[in-house]
PQR file with spaces between the fields and no chain letter, atoms N, CA, C, O and H, PARSE charges and radii, in Angstrom:
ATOM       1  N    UNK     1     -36.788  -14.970  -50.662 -0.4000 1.5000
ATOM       2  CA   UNK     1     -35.704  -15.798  -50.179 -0.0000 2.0000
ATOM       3  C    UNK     1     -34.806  -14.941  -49.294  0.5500 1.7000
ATOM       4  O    UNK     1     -34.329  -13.825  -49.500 -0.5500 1.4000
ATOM       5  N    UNK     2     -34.715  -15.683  -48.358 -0.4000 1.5000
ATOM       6  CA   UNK     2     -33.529  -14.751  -47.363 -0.0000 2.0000
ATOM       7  C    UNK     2     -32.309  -15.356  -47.142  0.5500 1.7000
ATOM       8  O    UNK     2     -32.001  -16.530  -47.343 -0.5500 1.4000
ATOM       9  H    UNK     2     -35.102  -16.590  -48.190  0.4000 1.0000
ATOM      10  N    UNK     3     -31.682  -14.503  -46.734 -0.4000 1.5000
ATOM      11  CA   UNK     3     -29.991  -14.575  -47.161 -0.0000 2.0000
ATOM      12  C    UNK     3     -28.900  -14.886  -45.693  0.5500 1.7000
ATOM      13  O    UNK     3     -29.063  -14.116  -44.746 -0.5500 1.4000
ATOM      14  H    UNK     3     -31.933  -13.549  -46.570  0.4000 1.0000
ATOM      15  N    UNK     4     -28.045  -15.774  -45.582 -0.4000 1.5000
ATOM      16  CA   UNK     4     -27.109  -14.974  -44.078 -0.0000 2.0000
ATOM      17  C    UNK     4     -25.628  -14.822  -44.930  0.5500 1.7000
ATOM      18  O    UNK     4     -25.211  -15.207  -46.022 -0.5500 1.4000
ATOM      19  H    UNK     4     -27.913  -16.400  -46.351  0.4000 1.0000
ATOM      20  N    UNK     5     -25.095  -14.045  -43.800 -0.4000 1.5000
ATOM      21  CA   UNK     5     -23.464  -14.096  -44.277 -0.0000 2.0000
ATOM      22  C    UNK     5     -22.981  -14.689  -43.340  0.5500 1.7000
ATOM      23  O    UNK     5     -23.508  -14.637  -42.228 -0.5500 1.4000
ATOM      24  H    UNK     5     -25.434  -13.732  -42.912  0.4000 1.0000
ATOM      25  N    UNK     6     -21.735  -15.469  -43.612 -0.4000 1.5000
ATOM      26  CA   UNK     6     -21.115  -16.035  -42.667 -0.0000 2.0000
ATOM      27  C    UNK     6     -19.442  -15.775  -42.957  0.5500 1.7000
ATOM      28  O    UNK     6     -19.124  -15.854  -44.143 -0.5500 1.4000
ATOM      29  H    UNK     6     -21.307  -15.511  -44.515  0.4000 1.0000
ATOM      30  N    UNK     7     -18.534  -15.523  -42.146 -0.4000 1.5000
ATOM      31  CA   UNK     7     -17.449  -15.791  -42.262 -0.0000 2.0000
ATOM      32  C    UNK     7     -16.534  -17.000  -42.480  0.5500 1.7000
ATOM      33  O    UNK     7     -15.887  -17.455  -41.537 -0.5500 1.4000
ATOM      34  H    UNK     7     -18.793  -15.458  -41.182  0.4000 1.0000
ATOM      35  N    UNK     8     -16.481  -17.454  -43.535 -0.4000 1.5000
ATOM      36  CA   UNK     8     -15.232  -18.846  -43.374 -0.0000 2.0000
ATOM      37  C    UNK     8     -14.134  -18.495  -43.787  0.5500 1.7000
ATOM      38  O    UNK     8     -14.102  -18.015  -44.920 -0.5500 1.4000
ATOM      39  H    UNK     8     -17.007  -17.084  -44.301  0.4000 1.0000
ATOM      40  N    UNK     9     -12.929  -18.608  -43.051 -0.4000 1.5000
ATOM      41  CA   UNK     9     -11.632  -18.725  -42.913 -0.0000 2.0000
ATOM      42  C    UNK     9     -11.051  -17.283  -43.357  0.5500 1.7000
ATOM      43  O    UNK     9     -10.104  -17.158  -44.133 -0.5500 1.4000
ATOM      44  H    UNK     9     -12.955  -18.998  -42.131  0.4000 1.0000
ATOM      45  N    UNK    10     -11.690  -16.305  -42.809 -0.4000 1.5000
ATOM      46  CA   UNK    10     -11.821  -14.786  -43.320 -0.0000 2.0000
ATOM      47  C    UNK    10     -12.232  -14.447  -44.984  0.5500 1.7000
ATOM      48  O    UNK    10     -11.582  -13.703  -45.719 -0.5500 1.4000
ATOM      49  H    UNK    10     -12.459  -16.406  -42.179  0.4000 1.0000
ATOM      50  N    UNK    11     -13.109  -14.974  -45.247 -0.4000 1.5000
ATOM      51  CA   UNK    11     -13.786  -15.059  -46.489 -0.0000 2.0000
ATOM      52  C    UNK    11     -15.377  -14.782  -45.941  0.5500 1.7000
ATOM      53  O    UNK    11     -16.178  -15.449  -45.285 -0.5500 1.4000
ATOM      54  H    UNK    11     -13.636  -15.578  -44.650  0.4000 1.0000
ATOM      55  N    UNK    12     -15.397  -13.214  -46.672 -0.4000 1.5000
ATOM      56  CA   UNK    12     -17.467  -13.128  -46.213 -0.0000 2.0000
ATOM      57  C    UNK    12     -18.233  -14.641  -47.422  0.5500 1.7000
ATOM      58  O    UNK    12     -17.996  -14.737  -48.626 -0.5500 1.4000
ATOM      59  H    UNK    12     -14.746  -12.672  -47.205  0.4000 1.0000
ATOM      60  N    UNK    13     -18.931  -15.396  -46.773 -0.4000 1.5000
ATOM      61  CA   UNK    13     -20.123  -15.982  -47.966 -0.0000 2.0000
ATOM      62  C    UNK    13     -21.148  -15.800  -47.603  0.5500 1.7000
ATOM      63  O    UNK    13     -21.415  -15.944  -46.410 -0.5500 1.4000
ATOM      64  H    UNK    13     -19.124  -15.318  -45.795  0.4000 1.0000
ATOM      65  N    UNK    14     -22.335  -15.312  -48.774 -0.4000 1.5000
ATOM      66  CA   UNK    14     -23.780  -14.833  -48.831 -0.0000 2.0000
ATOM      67  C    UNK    14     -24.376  -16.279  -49.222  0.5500 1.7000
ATOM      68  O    UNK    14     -24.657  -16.703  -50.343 -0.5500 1.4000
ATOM      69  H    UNK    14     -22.118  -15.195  -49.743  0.4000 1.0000
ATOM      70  N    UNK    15     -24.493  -16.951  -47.888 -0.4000 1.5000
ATOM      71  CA   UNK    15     -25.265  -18.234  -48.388 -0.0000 2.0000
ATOM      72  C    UNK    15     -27.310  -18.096  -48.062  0.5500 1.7000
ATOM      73  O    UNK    15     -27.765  -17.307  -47.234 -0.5500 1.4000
ATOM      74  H    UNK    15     -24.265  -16.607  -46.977  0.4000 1.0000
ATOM      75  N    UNK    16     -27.833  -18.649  -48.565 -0.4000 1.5000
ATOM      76  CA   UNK    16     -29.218  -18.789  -48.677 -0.0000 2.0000
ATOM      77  C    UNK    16     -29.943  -19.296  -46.818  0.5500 1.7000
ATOM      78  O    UNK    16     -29.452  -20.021  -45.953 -0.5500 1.4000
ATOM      79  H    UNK    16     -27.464  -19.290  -49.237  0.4000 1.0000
ATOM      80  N    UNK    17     -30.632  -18.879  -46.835 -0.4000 1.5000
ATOM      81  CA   UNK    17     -30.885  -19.228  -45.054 -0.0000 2.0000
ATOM      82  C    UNK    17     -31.708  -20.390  -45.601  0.5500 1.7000
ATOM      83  O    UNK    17     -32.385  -20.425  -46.628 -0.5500 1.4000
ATOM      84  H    UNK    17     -31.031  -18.290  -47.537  0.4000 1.0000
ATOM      85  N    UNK    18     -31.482  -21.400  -44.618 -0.4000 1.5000
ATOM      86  CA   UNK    18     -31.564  -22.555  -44.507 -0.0000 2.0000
ATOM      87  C    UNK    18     -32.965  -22.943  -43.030  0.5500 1.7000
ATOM      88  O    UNK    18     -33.790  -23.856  -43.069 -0.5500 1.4000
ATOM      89  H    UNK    18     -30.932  -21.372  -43.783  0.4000 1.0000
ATOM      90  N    UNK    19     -32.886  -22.474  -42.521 -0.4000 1.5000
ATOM      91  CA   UNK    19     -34.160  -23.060  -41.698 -0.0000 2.0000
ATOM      92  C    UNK    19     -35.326  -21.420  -41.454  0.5500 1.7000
ATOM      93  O    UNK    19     -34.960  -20.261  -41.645 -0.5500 1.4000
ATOM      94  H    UNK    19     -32.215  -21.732  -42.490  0.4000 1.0000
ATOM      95  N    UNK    20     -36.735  -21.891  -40.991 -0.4000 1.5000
ATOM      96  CA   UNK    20     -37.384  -20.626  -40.766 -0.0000 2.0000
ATOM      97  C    UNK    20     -36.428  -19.645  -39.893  0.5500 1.7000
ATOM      98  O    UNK    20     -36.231  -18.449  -40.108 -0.5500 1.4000
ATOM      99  H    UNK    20     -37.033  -22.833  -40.835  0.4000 1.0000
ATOM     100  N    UNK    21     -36.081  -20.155  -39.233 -0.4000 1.5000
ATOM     101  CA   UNK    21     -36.201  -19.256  -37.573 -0.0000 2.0000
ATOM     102  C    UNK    21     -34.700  -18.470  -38.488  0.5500 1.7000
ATOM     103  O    UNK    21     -34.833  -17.256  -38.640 -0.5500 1.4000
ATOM     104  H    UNK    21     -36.241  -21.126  -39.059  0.4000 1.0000
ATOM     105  N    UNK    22     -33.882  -18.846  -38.840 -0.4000 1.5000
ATOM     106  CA   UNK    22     -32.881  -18.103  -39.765 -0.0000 2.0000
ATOM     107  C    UNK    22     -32.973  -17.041  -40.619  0.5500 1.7000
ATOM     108  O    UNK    22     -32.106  -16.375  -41.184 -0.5500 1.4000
ATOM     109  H    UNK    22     -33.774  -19.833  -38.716  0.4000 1.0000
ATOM     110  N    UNK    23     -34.532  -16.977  -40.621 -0.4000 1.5000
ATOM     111  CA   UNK    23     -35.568  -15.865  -42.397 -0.0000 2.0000
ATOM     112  C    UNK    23     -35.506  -14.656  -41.153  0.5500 1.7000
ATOM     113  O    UNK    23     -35.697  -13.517  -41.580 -0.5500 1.4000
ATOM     114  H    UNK    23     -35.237  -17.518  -40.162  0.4000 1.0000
ATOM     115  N    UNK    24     -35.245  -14.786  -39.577 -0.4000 1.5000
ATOM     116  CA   UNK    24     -35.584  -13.436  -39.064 -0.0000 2.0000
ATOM     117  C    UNK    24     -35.387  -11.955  -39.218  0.5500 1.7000
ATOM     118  O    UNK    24     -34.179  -11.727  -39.138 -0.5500 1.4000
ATOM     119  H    UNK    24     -35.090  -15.711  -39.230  0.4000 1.0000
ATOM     120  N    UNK    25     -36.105  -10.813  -39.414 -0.4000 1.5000
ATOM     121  CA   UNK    25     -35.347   -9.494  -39.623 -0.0000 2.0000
ATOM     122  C    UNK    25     -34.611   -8.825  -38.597  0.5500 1.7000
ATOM     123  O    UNK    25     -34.800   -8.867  -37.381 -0.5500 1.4000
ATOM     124  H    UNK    25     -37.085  -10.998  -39.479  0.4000 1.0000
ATOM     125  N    UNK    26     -33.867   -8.290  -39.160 -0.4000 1.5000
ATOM     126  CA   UNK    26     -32.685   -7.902  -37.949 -0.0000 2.0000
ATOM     127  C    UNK    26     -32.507   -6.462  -38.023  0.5500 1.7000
ATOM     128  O    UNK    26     -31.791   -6.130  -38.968 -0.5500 1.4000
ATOM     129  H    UNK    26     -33.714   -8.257  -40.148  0.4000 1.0000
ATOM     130  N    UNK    27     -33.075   -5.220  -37.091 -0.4000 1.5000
ATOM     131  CA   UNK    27     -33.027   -3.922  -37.467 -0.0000 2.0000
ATOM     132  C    UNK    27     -31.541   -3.635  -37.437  0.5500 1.7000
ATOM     133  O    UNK    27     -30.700   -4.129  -36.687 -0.5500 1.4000
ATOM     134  H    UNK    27     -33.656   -5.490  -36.323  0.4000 1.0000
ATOM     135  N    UNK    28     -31.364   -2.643  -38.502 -0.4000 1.5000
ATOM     136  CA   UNK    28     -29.518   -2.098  -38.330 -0.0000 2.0000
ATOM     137  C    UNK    28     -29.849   -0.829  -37.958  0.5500 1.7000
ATOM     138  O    UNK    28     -30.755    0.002  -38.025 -0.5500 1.4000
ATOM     139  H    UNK    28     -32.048   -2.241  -39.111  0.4000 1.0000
ATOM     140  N    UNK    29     -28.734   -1.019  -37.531 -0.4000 1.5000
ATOM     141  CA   UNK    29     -28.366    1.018  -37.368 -0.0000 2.0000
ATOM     142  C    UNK    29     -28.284    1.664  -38.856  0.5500 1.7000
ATOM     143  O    UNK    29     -27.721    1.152  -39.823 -0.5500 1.4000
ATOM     144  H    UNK    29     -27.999   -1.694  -37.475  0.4000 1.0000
ATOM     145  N    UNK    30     -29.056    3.056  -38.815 -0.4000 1.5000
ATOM     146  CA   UNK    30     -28.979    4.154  -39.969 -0.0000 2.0000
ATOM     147  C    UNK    30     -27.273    3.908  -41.165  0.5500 1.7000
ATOM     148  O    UNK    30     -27.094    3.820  -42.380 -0.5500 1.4000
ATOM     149  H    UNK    30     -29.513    3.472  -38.029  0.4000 1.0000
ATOM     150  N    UNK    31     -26.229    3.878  -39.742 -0.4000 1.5000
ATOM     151  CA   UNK    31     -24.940    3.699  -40.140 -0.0000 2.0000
ATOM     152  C    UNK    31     -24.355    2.564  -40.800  0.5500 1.7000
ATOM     153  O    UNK    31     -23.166    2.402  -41.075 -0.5500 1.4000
ATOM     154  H    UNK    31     -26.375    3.949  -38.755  0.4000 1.0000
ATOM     155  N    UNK    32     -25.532    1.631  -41.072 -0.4000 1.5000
ATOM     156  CA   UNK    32     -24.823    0.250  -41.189 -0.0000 2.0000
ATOM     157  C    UNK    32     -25.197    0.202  -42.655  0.5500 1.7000
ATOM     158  O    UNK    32     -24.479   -0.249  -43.547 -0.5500 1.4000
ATOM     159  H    UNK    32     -26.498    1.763  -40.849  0.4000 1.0000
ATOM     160  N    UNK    33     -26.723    0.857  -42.835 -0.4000 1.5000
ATOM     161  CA   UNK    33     -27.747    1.281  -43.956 -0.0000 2.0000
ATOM     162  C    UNK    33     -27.282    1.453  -44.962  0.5500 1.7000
ATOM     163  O    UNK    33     -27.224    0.792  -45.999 -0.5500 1.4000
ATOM     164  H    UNK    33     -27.306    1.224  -42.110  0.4000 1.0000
ATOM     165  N    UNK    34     -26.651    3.114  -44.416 -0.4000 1.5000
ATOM     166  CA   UNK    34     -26.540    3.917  -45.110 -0.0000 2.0000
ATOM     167  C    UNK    34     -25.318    4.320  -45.979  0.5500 1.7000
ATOM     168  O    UNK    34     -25.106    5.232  -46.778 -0.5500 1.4000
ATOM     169  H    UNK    34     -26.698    3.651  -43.574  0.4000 1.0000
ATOM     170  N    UNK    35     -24.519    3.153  -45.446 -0.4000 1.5000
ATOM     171  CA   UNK    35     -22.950    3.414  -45.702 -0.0000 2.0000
ATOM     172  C    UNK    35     -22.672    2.670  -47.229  0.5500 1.7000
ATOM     173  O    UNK    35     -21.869    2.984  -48.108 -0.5500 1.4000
ATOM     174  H    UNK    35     -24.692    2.412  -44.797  0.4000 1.0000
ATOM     175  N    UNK    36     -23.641    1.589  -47.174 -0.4000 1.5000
ATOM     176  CA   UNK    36     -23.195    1.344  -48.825 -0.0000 2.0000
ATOM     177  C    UNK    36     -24.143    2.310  -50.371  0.5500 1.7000
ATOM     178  O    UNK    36     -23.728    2.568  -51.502 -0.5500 1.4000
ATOM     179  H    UNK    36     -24.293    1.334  -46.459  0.4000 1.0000
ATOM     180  N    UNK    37     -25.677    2.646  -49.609 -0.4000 1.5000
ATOM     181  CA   UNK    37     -25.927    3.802  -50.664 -0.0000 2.0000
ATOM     182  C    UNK    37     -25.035    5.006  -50.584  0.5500 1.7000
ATOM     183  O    UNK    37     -24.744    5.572  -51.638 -0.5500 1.4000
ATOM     184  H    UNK    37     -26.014    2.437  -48.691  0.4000 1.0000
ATOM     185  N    UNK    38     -24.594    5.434  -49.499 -0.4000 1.5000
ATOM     186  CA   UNK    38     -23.585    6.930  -49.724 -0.0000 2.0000
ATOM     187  C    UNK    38     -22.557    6.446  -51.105  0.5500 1.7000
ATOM     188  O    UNK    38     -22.586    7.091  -52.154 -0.5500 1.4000
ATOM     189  H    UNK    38     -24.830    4.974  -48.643  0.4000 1.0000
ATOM     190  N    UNK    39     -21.568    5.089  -50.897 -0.4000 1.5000
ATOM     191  CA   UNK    39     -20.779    4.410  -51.480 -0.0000 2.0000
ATOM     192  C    UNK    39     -21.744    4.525  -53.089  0.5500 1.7000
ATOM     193  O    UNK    39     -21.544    5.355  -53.976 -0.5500 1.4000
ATOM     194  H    UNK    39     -21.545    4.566  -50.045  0.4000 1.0000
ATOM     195  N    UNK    40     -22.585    3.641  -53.087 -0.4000 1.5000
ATOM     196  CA   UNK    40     -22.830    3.647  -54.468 -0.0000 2.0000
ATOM     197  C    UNK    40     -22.969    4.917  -55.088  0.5500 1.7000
ATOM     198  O    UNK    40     -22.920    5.082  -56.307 -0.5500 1.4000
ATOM     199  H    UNK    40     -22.748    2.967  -52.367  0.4000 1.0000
ATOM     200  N    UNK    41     -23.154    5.876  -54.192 -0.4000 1.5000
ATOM     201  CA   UNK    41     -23.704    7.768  -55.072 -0.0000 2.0000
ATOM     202  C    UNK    41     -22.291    7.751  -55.166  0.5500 1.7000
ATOM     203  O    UNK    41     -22.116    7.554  -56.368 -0.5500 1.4000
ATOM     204  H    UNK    41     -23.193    5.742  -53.201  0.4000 1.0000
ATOM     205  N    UNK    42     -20.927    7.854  -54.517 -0.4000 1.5000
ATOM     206  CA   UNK    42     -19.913    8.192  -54.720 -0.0000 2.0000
ATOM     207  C    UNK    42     -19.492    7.422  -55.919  0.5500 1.7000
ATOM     208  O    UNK    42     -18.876    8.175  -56.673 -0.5500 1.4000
ATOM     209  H    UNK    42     -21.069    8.014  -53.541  0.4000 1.0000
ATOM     210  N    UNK    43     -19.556    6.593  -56.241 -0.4000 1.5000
ATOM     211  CA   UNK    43     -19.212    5.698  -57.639 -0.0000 2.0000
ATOM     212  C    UNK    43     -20.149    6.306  -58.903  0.5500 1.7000
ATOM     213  O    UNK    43     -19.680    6.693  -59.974 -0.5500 1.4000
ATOM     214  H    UNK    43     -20.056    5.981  -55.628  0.4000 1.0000
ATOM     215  N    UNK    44     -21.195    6.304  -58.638 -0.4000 1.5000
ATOM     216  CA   UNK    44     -22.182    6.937  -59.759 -0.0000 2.0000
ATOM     217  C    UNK    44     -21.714    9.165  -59.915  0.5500 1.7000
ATOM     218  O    UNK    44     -22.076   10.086  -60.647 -0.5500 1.4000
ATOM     219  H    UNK    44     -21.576    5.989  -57.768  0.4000 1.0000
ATOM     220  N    UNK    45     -20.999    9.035  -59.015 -0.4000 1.5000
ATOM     221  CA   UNK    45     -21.091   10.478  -59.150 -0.0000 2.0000
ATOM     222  C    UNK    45     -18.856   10.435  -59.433  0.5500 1.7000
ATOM     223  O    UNK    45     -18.037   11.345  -59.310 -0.5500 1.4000
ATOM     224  H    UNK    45     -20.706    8.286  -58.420  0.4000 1.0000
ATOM     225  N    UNK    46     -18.732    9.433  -59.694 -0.4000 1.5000
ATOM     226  CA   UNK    46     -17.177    9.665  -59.853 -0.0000 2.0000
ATOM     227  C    UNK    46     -16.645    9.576  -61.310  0.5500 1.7000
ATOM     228  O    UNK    46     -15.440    9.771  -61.472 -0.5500 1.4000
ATOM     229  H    UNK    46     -19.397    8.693  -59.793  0.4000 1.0000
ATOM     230  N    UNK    47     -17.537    9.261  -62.536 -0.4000 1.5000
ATOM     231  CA   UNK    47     -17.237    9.512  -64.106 -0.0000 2.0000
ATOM     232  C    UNK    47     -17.553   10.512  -64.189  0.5500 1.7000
ATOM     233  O    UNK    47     -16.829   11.214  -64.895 -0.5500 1.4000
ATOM     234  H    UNK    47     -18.515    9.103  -62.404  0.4000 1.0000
ATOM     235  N    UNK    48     -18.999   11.304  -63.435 -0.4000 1.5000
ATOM     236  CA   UNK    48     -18.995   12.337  -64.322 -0.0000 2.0000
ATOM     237  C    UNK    48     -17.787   13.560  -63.787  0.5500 1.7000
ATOM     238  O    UNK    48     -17.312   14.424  -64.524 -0.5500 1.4000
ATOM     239  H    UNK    48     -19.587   10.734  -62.862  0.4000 1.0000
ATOM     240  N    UNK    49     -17.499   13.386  -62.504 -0.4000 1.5000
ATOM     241  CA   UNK    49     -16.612   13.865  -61.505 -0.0000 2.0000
ATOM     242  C    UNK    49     -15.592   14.721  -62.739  0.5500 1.7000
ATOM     243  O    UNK    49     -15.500   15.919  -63.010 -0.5500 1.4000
ATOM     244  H    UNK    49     -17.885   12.684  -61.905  0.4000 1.0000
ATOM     245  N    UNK    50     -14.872   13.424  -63.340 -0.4000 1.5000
ATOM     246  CA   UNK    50     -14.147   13.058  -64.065 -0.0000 2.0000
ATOM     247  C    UNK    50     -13.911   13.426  -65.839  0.5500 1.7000
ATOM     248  O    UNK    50     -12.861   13.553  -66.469 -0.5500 1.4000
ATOM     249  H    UNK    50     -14.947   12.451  -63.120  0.4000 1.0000
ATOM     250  N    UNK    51     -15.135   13.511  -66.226 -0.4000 1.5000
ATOM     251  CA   UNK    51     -15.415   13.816  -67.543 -0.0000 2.0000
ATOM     252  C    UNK    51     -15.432   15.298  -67.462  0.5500 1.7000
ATOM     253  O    UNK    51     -15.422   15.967  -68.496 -0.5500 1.4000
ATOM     254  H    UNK    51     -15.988   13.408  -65.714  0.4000 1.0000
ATOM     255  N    UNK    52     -15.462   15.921  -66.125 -0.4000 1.5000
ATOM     256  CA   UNK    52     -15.503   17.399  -66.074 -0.0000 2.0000
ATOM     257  C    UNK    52     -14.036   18.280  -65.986  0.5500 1.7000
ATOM     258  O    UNK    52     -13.893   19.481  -66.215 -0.5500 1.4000
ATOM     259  H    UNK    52     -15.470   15.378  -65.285  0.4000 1.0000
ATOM     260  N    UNK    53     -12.853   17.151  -65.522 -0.4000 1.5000
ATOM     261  CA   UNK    53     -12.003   17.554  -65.573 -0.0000 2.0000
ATOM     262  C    UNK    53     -10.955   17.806  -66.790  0.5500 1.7000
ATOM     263  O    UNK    53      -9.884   18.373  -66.575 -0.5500 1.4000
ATOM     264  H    UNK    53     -12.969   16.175  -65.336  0.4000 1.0000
């Protein structure tokens, strides 16, 4: 199942794609990628960060 986001009324929604031609893949940049796994290591690496102090 594939997904779009859309903006309504400055609200992101992750609604379900609705016709084929909508299922298309869309290459991102490395930067677009990569910015929420860096994010999740920084969260997974911020208790133990923490438990050390």
């Amino acid at each position: 199942m594939q997904q779009t986001a859309q903006r309504i009324v400055g609200h992101l929604h992750i609604l379900d794609a609705t016709a084929e031609k909508s299922e298309a893949v869309l290459p991102l940049p490395k930067v677009i990628w990569r910015a929420p796994l860096e994010h999740q290591e920084r969260q997974q690496a911020e208790p133990v960060a923490l438990a050390e102090v």
